[in-house]
C-alpha positions in Angstrom: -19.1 3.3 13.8 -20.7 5.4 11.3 -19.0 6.3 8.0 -18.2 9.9 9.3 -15.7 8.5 12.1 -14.2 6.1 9.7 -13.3 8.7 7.2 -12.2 11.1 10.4 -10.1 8.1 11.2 -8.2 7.3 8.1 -7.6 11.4 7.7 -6.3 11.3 11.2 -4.0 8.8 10.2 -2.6 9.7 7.0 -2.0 13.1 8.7 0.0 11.1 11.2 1.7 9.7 8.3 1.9 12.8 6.4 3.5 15.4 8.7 6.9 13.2 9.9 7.2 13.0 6.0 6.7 16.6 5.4 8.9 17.3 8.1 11.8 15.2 6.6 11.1 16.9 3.6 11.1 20.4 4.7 14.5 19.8 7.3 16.0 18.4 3.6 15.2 21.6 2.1 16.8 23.8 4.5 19.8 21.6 4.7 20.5 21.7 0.7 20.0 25.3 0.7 22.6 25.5 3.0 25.1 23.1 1.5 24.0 24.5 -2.2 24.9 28.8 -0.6 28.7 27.1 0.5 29.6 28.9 -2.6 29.6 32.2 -0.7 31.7 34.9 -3.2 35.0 35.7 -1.7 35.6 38.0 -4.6 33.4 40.1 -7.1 35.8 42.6 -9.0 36.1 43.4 -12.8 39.0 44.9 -14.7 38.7 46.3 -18.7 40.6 44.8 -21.1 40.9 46.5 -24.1 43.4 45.2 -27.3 44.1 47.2 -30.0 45.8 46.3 -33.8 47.1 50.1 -34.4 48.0 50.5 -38.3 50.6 52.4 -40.6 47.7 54.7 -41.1 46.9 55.1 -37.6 43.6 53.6 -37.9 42.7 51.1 -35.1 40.9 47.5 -35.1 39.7 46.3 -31.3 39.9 43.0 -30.7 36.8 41.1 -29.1 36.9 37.7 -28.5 34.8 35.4 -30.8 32.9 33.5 -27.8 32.6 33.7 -24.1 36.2 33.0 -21.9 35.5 30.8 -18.9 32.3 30.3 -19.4 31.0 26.5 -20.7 30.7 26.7 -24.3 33.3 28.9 -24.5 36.9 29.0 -24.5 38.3 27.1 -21.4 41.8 25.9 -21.9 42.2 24.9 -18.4 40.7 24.0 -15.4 43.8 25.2 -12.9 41.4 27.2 -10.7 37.9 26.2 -11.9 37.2 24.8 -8.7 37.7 28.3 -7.1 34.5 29.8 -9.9 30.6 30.1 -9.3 28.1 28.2 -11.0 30.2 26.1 -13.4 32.2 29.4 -14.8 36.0 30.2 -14.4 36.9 32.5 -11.8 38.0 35.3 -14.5 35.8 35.4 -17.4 34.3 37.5 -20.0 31.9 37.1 -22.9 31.6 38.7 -26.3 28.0 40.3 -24.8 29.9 42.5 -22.3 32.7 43.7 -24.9 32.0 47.4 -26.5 32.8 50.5 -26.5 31.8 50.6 -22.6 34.0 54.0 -21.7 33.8 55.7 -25.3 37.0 55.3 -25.7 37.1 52.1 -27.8 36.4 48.6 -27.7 37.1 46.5 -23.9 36.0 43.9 -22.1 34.8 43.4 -19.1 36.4 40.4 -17.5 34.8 39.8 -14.3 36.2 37.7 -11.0 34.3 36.2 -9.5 35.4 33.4 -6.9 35.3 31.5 -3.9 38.7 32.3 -3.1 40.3 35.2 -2.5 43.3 35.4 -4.8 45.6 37.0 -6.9 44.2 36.5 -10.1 46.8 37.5 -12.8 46.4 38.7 -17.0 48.6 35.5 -17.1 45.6 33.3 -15.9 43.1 34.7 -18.2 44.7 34.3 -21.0 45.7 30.8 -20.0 41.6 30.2 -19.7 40.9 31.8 -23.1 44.3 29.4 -24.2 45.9 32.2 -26.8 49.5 33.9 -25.8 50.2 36.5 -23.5 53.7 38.9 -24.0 55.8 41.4 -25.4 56.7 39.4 -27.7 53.9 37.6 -29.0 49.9 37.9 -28.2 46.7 36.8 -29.6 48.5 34.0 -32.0 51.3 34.4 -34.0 50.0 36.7 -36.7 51.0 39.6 -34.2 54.3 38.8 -33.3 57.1 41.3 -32.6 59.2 42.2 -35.5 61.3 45.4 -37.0 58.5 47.3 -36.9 55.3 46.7 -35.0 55.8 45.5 -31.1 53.5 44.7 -28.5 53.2 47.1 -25.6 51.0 47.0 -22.3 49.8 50.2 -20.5 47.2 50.0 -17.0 44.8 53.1 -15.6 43.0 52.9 -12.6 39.6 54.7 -12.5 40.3 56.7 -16.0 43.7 58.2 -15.3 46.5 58.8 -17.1 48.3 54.8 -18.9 51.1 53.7 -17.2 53.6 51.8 -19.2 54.0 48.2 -17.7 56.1 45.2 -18.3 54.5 43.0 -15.7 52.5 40.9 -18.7 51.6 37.5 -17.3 52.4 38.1 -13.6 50.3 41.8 -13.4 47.7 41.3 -10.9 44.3 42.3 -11.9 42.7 45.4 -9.9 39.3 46.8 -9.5 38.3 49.2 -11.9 41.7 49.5 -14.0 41.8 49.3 -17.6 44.3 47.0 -19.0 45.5 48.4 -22.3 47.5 45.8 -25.2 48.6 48.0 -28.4 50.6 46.0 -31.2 51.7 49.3 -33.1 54.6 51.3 -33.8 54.3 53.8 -31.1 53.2 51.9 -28.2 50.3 53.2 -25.9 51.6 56.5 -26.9 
C-alpha cells in the first residue's frame, strides 16, 4: 500500500467519523433554536406615562424615574408575572432612556408590554414592578400625599385626544397608544 492510499484511508475514515458527529451537531442546533423562539410575543404594545408635580405658581416638574422598571438592574419589586416577560425583563417596563419630552407636551414614559401572554396588564402592576404607591390618595412615596390643598388626579387620551378624568387607578387597563396622565396639583388635569 503506498502512503497515498493510507492517507486516503484514514481521511475516509475520519470523514466517516466526522459527518454522524456534524450531523448531531447540526440536528442540536435546529432543535435549540426552536426551544430558545418558545418565547414567541403574544403582546407588543406601549402606553405613555406622564407624572406631573404642578405648583402654587403653576410651574410644573415631570417625574422620570431614576433607573430602568422591570428591567434587571433596575427596579423590580416583584416577580408576579415575570415569567410571562422576554429575555429576563418584566412584561411592563420602562427605562429612564425612553422618558422625554416624546409628544412635546412634557416629560412621559414609554412603558412598553411586552409578553408571552396575552393579558390585561393594569397601571396597578407597573407600579407594583417599580415598588412605589399607586392612588388618589397617595403616589410616588409619601411626600405627595393628599392633603387640604394639593390632590392627586388621573386623566387618559387615546391617540392625542382630548384627557378624560378617571378613577380607575390600580385596576385601569393599559391600552395601545394612550397617554396616562398623574397630576398632584390644585386643579387636577384641568
Amino acid at each position: 500500500m503506498t502512503h497515498g492510499t493510507k492517507w486516503s484511508d484514514r481521511l475516509s475514515s475520519r470523514w466517516l467519523l466526522a459527518a454522524p458527529l456534524m450531523a448531531v451537531v447540526i440536528i442540536g442546533l435546529m432543535l435549540y433554536a426552536a426551544v430558545s423562539s418558545s418565547q414567541s410575543i403574544a403582546m407588543n404594545n406601549h402606553a405613555y406615562l406622564g407624572m406631573v408635580i404642578v405648583n402654587r405658581d403653576y410651574s410644573r416638574r415631570y417625574i422620570i424615574p431614576d433607573k430602568p422598571i422591570g428591567i434587571p438592574g433596575g427596579y423590580m419589586s416583584t416577580n408576579k408575572y415575570l415569567s410571562d416577560g422576554v429575555n429576563g425583563n418584566y412584561p411592563l417596563f420602562t427605562s429612564p432612556t425612553i422618558c422625554g419630552n416624546i409628544t412635546g407636551t412634557g416629560d412621559l414614559c414609554l412603558v412598553r408590554t411586552v409578553s408571552k401572554v396575552a393579558r390585561s396588564y393594569t397601571l396597578g402592576d407597573f407600579f407594583d414592578v417599580w415598588g412605589v404607591p399607586l392612588g388618589p390618595t397617595e403616589t410616588l412615596s409619601p411626600s405627595y400625599m393628599a392633603n387640604s390643598t394639593y390632590f392627586w388626579d388621573m386623566c387618559t387620551s387615546i391617540n392625542g385626544n382630548t384627557y378624560v378624568p378617571t378613577d380607575q387607578w390600580g385596576t385601569h387597563v393599559l391600552v395601545t397608544g394612550e397617554t396616562i396622565l398623574l397630576v398632584y396639583s390644585i386643579l387636577g388635569c384641568g
